[in-house]
N, C-alpha and C positions, 0 to 999 in steps of 0.2 A: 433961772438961777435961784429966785427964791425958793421954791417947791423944795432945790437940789438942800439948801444950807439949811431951810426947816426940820428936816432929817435927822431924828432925832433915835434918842433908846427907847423904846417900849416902855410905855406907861403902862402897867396893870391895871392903872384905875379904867384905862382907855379900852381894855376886855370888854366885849359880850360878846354872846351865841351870834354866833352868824353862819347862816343857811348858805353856805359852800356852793350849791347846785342852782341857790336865787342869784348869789353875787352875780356868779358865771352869766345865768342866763340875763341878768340887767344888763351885764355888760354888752353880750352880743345884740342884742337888741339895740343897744345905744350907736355901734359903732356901723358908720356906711361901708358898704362893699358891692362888687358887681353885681349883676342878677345873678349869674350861677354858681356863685360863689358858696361855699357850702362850709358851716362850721358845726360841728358833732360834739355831744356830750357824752359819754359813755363812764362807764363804772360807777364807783359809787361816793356822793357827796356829802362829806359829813354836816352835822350842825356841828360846829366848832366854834367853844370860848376861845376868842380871838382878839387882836386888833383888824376888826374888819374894812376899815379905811386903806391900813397898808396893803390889805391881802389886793382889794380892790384895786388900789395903783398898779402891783406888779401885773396880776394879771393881764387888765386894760390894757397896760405897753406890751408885753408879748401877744396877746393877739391882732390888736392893732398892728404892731409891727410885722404879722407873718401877713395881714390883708396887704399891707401898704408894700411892700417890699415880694409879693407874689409876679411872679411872670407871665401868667397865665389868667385871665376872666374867670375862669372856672375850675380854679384854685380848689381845696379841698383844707380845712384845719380842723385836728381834733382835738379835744380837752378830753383826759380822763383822770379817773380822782379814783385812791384806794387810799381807807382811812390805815392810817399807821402810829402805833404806837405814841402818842405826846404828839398828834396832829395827822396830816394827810400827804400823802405822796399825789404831785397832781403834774402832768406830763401835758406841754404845748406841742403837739408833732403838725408839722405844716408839708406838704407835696410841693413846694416851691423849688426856686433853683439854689437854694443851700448857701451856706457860709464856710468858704476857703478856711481850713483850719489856722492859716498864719495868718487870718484875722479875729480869733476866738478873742484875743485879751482885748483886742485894740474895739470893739465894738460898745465894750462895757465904759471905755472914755468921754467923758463928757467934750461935748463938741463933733466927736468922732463920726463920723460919718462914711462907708466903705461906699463907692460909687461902681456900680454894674449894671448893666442889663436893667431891671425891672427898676432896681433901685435909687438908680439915678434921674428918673420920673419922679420919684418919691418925695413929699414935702418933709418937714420936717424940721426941727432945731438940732438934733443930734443929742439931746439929751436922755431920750426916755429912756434907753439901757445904761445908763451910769445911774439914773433915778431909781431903775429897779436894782440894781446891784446894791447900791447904798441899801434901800430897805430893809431888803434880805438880808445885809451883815446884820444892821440895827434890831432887828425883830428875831434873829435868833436862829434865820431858816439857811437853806442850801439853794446852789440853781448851778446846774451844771449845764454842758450845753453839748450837742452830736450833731457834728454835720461833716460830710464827706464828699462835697463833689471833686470833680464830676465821675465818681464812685457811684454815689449815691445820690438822689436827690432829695432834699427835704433837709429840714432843720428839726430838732426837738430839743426843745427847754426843759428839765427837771429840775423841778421847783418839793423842795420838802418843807412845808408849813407847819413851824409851831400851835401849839395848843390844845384845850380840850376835850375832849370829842365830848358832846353834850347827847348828840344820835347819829343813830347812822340811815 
């Protein structure tokens, strides 16, 4: 609950360059998952004057949450990054068993917790998707979200991150 009301607007002063394709790979490195579990970087990551704390939070919760919430040992998640215009388009696609479209809003609730299949093994507070949805408003970005089962399987996050591309 603190993390959630700390949540604030974007400091400028709180900008610097941040290596897009380092944050990512700290993060995966940091978080456990099965042995076959497999998580991909592909396109391309900018160095981006940023707030690189917030970039860090959201990330962290969506890919954490496509391990934790996977149905599957040998799950598959990708990250890809294409820099864009005042920042980076970066896409979380996961091979899991997907999120029921009449739960798309109810997941971003703090507390909320949708119980299924993989999910309901899952620990959890129910916070981390209200945590990253706040950020994104506060910082300036977008995060859309596509899942269609049992259509389709898999989820994907479209996250459009502020700032300036410093390299590519």
């Amino acid at each position: 609950l603190l993390a959630y009301a700390r949540i604030g607007p974007n400091d400028a002063d709180a900008a610097s360059d941040t290596d897009t394709r380092g944050l990512a790979e700290g993060i995966i490195a940091s978080l456990p998952r099965p042995r076959g579990f497999m998580i991909e970087l592909v396109g391309t990551w900018p160095v981006l004057r940023t707030v690189g704390p917030a970039l860090d939070l959201v990330l962290r919760n969506l890919i954490d949450n496509a391990i934790k919430h996977h149905d599957r040992p040998d799950g598959r998640v990708t990250l890809t990054a294409e820099p864009r215009g005042g920042g980076v388009a970066i896409a979380v696609a996961d091979d899991g068993p997907g999120i029921a479209p009449k739960y798309h809003a109810a997941i971003f609730q703090p507390f909320r917790k949708i119980e299924s299949g993989a999910s309901a093994a899952a620990r959890g507070s129910g916070i981390g998707l209200s945590l990253v949805r706040k950020t994104v408003e506060t910082n300036g970005a977008t995060l859309t979200l596509e899942s269609t089962p049992p259509a389709r399987r898999g989820s994907t996050f479209r996250l459009i991150w502020p700032g300036e591309i410093v390299a590519s």
